[in-house]
PAZAPA-4460 file (N, C-alpha, C; in steps of 0.05 Angstrom, whole numbers, plus 32768, in hexadecimal, padded with zeros to 4 digits):
% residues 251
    n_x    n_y    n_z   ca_x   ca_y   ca_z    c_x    c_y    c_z   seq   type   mol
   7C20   8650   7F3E   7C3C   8655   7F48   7C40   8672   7F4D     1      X     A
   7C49   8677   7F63   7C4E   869F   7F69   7C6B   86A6   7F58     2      X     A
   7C6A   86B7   7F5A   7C7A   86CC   7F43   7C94   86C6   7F4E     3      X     A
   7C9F   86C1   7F68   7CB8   86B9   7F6C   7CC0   86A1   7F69     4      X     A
   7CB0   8688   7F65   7CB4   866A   7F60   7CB5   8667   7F4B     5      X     A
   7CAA   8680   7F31   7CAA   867E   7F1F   7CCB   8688   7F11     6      X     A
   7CD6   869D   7F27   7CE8   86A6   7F19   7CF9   8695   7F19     7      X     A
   7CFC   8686   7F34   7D0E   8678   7F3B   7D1A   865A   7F39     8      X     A
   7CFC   8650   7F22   7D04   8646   7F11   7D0D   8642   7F02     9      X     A
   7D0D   865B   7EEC   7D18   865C   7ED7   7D33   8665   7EDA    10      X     A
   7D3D   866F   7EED   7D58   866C   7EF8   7D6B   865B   7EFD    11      X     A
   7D5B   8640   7F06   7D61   8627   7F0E   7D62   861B   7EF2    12      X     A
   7D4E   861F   7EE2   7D4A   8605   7ECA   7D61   8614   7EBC    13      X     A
   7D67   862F   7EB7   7D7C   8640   7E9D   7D93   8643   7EA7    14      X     A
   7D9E   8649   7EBD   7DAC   864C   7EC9   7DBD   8638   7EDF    15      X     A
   7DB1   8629   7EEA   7DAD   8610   7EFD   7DB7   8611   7F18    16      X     A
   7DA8   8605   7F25   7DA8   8604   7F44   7DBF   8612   7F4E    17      X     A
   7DDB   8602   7F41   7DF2   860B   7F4E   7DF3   8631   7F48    18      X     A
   7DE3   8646   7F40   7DE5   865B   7F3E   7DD4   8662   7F4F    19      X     A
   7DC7   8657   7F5E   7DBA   866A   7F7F   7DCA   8665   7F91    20      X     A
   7DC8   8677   7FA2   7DD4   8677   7FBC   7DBC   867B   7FCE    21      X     A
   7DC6   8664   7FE6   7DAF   8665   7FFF   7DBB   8669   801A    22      X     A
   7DB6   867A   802C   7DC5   867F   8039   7DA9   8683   8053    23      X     A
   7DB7   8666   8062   7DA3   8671   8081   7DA0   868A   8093    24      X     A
   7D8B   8694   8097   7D86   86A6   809B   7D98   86AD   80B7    25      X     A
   7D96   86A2   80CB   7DA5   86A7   80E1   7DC2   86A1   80E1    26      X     A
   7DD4   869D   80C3   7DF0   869D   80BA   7DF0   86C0   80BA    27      X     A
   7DE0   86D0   80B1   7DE3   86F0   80A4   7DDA   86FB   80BF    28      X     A
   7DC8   86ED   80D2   7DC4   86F9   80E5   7DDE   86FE   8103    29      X     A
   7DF2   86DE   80F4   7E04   86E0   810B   7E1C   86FE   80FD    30      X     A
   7E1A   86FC   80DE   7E33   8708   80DA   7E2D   8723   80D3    31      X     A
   7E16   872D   80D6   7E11   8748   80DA   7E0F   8752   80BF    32      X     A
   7DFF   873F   80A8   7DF1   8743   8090   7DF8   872F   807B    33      X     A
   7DEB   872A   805E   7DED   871E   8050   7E02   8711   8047    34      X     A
   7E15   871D   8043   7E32   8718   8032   7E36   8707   8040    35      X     A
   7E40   8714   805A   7E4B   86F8   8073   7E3F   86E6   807B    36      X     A
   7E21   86E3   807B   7E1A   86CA   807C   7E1E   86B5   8069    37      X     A
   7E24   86C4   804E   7E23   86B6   803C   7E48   86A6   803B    38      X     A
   7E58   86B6   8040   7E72   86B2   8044   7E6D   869A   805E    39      X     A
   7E5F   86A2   806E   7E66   8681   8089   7E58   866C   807A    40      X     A
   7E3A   8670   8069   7E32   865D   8062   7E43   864E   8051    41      X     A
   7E58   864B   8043   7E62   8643   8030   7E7E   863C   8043    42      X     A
   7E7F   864F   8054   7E91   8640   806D   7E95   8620   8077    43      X     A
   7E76   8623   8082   7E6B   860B   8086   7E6B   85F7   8071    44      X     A
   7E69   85FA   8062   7E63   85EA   804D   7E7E   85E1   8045    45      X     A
   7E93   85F0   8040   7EAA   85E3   802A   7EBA   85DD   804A    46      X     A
   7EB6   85E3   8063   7ED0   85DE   8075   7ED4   85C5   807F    47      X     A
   7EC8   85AA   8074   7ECF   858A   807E   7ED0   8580   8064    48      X     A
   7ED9   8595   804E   7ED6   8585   8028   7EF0   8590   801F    49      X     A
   7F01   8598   802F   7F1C   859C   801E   7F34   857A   8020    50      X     A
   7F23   8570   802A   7F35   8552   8026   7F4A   854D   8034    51      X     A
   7F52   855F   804A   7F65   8564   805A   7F61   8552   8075    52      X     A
   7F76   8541   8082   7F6A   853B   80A0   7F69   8553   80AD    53      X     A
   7F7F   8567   80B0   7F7F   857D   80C0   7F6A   8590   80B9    54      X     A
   7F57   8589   80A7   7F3D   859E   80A3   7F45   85BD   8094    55      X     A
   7F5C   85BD   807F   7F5D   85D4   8076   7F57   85D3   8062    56      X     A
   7F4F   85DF   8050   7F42   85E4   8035   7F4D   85FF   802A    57      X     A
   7F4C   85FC   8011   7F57   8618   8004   7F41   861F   7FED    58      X     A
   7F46   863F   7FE7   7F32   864E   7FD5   7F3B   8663   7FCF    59      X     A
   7F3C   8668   7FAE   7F46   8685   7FA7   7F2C   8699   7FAF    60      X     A
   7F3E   86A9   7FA9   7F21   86C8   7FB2   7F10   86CD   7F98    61      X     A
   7F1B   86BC   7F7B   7F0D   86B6   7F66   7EF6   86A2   7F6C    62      X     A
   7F07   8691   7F75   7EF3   867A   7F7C   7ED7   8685   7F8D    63      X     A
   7EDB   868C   7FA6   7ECA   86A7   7FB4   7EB7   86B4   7FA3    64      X     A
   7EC4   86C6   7F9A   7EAE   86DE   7F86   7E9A   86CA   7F72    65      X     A
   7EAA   86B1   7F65   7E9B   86A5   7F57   7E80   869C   7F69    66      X     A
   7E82   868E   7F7D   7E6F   8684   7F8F   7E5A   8690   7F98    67      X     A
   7E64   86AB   7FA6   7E56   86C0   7FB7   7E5E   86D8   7FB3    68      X     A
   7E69   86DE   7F97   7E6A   86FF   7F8C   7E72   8715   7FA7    69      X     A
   7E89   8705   7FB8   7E9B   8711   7FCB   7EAE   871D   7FBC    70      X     A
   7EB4   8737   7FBC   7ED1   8744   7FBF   7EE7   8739   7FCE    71      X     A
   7F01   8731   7FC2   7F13   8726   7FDA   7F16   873B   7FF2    72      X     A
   7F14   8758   7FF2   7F13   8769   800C   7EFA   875C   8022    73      X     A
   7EE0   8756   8015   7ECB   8749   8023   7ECB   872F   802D    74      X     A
   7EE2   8723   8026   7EED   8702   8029   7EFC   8706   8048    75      X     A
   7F10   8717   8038   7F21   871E   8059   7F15   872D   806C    76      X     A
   7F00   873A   8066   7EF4   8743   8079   7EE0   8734   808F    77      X     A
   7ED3   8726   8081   7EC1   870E   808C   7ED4   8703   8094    78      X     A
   7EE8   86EE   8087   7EF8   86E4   80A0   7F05   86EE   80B3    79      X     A
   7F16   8705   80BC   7F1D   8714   80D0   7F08   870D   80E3    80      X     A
   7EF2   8712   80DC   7EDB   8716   80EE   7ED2   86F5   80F6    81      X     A
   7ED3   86E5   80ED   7ED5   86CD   80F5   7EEF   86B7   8105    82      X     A
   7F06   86C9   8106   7F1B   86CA   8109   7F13   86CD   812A    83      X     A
   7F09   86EB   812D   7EFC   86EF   8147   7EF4   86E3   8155    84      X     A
   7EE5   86D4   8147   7ED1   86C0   8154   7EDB   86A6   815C    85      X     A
   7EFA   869A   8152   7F06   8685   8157   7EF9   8676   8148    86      X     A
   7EED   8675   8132   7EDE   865E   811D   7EED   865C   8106    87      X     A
   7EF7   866F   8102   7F12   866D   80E7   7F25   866A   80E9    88      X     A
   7F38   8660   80E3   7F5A   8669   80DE   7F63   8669   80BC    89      X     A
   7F71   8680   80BB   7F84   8677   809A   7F8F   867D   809F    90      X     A
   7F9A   8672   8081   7FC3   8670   807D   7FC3   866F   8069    91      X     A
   7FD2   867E   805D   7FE2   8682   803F   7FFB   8666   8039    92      X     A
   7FEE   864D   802E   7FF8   863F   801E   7FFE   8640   8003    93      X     A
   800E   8637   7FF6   8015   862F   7FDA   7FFC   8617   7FDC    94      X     A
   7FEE   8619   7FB7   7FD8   860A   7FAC   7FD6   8617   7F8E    95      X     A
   7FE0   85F5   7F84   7FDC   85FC   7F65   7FF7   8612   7F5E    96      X     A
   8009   860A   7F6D   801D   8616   7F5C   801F   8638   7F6E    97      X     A
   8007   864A   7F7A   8005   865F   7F82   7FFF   8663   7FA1    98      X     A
   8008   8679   7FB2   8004   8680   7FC7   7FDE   8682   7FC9    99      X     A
   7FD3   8673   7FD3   7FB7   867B   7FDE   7FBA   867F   7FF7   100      X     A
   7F9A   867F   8003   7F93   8681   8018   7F7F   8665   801D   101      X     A
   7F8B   865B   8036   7F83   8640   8038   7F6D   864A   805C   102      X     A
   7F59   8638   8060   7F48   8634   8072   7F40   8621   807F   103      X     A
   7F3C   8623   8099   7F37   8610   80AE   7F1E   861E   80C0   104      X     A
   7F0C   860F   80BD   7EE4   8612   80CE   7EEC   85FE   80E7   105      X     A
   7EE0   860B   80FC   7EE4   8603   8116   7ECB   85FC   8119   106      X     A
   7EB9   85E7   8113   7EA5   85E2   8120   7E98   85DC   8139   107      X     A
   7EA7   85D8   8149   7EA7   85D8   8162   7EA8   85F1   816C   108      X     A
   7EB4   85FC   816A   7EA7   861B   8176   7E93   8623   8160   109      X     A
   7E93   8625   8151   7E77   862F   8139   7E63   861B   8144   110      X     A
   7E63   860F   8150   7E47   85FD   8163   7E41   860C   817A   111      X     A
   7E59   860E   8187   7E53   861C   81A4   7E44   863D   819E   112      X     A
   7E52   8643   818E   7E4B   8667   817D   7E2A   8665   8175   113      X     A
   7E1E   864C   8167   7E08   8658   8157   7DF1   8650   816C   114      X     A
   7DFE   8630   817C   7DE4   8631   8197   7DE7   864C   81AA   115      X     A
   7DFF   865A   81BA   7DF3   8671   81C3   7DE7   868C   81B4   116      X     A
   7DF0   8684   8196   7DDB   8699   818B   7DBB   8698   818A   117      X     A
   7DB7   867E   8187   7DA4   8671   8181   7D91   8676   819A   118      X     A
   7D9C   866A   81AE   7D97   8671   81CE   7D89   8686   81DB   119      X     A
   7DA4   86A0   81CF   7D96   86C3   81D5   7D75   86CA   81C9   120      X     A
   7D7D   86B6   81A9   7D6B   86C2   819A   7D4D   86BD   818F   121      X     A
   7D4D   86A0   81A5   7D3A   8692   819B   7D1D   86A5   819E   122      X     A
   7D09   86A0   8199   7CEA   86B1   8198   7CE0   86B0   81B7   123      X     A
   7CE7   868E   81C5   7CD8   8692   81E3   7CF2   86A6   81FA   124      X     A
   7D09   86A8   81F0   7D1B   86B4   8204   7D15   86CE   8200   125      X     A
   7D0D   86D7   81EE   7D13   86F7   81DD   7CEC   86FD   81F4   126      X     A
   7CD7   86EC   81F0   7CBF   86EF   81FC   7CBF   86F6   8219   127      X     A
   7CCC   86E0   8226   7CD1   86E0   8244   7CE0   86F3   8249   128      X     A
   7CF9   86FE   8241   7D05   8710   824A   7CF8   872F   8240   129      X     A
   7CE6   8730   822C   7CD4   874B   822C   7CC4   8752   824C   130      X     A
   7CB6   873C   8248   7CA3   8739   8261   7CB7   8747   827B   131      X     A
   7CC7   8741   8280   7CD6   8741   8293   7CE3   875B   829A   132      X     A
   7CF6   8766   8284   7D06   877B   827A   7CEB   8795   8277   133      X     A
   7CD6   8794   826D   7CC5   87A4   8275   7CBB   87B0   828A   134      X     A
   7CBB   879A   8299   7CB3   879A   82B4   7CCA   87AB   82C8   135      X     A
   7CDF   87A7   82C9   7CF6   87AE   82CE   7D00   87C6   82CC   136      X     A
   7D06   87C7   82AC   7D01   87E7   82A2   7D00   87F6   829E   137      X     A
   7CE7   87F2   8289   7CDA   8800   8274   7CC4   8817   828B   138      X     A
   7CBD   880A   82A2   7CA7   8810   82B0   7CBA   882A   82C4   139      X     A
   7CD0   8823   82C3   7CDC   8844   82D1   7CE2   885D   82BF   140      X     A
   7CE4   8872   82D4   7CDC   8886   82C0   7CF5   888F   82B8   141      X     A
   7D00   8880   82A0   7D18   8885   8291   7D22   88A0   828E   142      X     A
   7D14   88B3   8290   7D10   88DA   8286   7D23   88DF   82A2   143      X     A
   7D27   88CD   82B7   7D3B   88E0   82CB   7D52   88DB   82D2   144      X     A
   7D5A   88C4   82B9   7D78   88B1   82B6   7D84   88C5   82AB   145      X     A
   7D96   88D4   82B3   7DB0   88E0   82A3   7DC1   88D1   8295   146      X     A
   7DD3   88D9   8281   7DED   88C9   8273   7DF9   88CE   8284   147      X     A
   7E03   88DD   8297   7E17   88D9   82A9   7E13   88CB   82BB   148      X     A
   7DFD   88B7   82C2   7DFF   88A1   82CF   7E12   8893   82CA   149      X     A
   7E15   888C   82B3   7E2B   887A   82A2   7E40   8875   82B6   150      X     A
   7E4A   888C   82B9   7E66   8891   82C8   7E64   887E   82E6   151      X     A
   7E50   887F   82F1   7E50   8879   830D   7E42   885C   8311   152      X     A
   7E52   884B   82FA   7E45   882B   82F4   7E4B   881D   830A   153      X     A
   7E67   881D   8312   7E77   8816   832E   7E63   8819   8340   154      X     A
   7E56   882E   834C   7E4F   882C   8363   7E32   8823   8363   155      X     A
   7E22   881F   834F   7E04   880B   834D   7E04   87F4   8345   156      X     A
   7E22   87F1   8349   7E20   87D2   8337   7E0E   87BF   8344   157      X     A
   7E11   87C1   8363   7DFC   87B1   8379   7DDD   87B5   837A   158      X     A
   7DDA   87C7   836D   7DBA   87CA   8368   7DA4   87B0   8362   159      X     A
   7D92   87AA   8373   7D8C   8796   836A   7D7B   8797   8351   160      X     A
   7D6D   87A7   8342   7D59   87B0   8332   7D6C   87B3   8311   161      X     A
   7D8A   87AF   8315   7D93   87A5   82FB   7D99   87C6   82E9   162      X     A
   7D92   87E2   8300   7D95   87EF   82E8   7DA9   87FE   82E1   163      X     A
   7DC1   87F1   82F4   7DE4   87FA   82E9   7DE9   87E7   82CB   164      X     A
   7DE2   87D3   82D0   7DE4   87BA   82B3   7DD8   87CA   829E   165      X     A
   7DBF   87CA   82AE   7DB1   87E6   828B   7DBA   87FF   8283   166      X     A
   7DC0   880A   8298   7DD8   882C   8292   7DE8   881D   8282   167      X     A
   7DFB   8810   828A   7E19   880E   8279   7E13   8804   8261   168      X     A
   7DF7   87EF   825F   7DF2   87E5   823A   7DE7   87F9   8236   169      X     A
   7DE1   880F   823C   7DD1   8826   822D   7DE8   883D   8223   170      X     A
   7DF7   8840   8233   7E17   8850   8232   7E26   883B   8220   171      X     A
   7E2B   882C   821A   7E42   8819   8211   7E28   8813   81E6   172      X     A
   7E18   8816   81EE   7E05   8817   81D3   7E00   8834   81CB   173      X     A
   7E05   883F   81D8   7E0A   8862   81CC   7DE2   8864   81CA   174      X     A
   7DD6   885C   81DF   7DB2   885F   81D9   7DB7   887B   81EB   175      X     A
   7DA1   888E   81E7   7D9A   88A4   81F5   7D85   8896   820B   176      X     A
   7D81   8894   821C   7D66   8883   8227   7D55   889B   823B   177      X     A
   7D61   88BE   822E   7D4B   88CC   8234   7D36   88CF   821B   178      X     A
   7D3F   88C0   81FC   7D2B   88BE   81E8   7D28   88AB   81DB   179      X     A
   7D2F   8892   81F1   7D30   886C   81E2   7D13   8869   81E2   180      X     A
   7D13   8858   81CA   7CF5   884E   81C8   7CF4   883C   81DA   181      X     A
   7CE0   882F   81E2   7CD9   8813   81F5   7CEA   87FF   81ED   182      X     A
   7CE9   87FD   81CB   7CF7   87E8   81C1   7D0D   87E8   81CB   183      X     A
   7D21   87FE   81C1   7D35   8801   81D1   7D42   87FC   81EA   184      X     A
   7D2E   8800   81F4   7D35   87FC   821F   7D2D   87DE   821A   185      X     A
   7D17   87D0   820A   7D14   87B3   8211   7D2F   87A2   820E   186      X     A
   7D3B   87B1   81F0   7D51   879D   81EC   7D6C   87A7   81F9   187      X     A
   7D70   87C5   8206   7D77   87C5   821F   7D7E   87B3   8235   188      X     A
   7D63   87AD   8237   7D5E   879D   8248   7D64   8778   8259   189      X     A
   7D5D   8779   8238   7D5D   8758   8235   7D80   8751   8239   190      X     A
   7D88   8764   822E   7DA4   875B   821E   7DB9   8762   823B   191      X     A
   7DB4   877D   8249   7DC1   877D   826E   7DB6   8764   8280   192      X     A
   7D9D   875A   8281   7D99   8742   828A   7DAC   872B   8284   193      X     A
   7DA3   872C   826F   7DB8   870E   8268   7DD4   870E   8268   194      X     A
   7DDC   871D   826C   7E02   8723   8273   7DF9   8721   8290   195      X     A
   7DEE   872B   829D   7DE4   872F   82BC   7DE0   8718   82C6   196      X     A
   7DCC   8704   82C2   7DC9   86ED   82CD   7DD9   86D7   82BB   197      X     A
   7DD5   86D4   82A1   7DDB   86BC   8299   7E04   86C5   8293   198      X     A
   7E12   86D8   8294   7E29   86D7   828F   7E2D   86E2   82AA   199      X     A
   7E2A   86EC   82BC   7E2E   86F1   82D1   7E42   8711   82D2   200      X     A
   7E38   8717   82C0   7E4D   8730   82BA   7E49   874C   82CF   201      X     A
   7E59   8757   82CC   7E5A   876F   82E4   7E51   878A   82C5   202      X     A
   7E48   87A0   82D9   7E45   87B9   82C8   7E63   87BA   82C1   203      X     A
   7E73   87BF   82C6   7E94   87C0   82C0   7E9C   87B2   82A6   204      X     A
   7E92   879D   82A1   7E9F   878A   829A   7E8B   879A   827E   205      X     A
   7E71   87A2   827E   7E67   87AC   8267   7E6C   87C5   825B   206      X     A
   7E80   87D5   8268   7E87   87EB   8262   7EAF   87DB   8259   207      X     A
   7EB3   87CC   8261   7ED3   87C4   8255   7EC9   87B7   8231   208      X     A
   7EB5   87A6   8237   7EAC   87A0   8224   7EAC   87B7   8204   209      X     A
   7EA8   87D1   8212   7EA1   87DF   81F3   7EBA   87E9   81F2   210      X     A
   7ED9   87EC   8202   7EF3   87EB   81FA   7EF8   87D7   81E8   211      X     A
   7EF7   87BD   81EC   7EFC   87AD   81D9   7EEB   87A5   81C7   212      X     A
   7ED2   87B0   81C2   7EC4   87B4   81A6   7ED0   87C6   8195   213      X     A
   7EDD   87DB   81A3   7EE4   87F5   8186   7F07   87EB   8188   214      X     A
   7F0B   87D7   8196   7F29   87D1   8189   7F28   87BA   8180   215      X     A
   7F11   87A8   8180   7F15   8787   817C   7F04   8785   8162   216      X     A
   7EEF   878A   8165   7ED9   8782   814C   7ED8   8799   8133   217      X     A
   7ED2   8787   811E   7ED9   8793   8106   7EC6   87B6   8105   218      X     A
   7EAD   87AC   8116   7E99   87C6   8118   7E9E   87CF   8120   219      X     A
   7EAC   87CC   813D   7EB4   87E4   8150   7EC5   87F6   8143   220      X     A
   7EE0   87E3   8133   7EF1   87F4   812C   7EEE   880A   810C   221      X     A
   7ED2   87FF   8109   7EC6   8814   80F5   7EB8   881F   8107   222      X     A
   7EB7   882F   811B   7EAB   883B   812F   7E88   8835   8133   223      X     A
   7E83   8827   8130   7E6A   8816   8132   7E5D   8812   8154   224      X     A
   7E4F   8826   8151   7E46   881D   817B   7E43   87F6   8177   225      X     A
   7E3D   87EB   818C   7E2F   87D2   818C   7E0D   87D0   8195   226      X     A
   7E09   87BF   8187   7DEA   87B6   8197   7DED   87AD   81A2   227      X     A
   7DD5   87AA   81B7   7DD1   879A   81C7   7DCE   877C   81CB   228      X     A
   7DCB   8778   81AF   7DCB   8757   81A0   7DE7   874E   819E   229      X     A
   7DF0   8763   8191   7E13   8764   8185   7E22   875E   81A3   230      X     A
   7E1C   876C   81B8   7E2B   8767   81D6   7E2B   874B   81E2   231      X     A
   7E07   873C   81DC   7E0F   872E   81E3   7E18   8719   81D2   232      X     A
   7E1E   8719   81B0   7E1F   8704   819F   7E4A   8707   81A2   233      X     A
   7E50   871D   81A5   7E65   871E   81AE   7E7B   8719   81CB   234      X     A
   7E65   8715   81D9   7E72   871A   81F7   7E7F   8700   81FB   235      X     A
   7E76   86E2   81F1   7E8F   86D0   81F6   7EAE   86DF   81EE   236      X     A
   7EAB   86E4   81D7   7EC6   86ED   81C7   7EDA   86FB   81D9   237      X     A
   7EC3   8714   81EC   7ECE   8724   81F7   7EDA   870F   820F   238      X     A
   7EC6   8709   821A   7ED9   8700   822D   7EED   86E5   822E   239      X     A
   7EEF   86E0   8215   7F0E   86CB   820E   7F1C   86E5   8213   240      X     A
   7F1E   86F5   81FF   7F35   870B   8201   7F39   870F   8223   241      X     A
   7F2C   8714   8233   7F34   871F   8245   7F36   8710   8257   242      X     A
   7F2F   86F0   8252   7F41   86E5   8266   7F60   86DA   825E   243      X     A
   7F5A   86D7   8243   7F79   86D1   8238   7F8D   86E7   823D   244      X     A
   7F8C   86FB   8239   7F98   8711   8237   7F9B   871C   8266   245      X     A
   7F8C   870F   826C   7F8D   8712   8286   7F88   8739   828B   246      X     A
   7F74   873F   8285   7F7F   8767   827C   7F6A   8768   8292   247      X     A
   7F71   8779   82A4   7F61   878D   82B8   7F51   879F   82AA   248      X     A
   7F34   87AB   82A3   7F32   87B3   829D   7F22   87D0   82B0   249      X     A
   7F23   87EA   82AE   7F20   87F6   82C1   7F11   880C   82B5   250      X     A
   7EF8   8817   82C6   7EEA   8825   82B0   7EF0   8848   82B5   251      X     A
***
């Protein structure tokens, strides 16, 4: 038996099962690290068991920390951020006599959310779109792109070669791409494509996009550039807001 089956046994037999926590790997991957995956995983889990027809469930922030050694600031924070996403709602009900905080999981959009994550991220999309995005390019000679291209996204947007889509994710990700590694320009790359063909998005629309990252998402508004992953694991969100909101956005 290896040294970790061993530990984790005796964890299980002294301690018992109900004291691990397991948390799918692509839960931490959607919420941008451990805690929060671990906060959706338990999402998932308790949001069709509060006995409710209307699907709300309640939980102290005791209850929380006991489970997943969350801080209530880390509670409200993860949800805000799920809030975002249209997969949460709460409400401060009376329970047990006291004001909690009661919860409702939207699985139906948390379906639609983890297949297009799933989608972006799978191993053969991430393959094919190297191949491609290299070709495209990695193979030009990046050393004579200025940052003040940035500015003049409007007028290449027609370019057929895709490389106004890659200025503005390179400007809007704060990359230097007179000293980006390859890696960099690949996932560059991948990530202006697929807003490009599969969302149909304009360079415009990827430069409005990082306005409503540093006012909408919890990272932006901790001044957090975005990735290129983050753009596109975000860009439904973005564009609810901006069709709900009906907003012109103008660069």
């Amino acid at each position: 038996m290896s040294n970790y089956k061993t530990i984790k046994a005796l964890v299980t037999r002294f301690a018992g099962q109900q004291n691990t926590i397991g948390v799918p790997r692509v839960f931490c991957q959607m919420m941008g690290g451990l805690e929060g995956g671990a906060f959706l995983s338990q999402l998932v889990f308790w949001g069709d068991k509060g006995g409710r027809a209307d699907g709300w469930f309640y939980k102290t922030y005791e209850e929380w920390e006991a489970e997943i050694m969350l801080s209530p600031y880390k509670i409200r924070k993860y949800s805000e951020q799920l809030k975002e996403r249209g997969v949460l709602q709460t409400s401060i009900k009376r329970a047990d006599g006291a004001p909690t905080v009661h919860y409702r999981f939207d699985y139906e959009i948390f379906k639609d959310w983890i297949v297009d994550y799933l989608a972006i991220h799978t191993e053969e999309t991430s393959e094919s779109l190297t191949e491609t995005t290299t070709e495209e390019y990695t193979d030009t000679d990046m050393a004579d792109v200025k940052l003040k291209e940035s500015t003049i996204v409007s007028v290449e947007q027609d370019e057929p070669d895709g490389r106004a889509w890659f200025i503005s994710m390179a400007d809007l990700c704060e990359v230097d791409l007179a000293v980006a590694t390859k890696r960099q320009k690949q996932q560059l790359g991948q990530s202006s494509k697929l807003l490009k063909d599969k969302a149909s998005a304009t360079p415009e629309q990827i430069v409005a996009f990082g306005k409503w990252w540093y006012a909408n998402d919890w990272r932006g508004k901790q001044g957090q550039a975005s990735t290129p992953a983050q753009v596109r694991e975000a860009w439904g969100a973005f564009k609810k807001f901006a069709d709900k909101s009906v907003v012109r956005f103008r660069v």
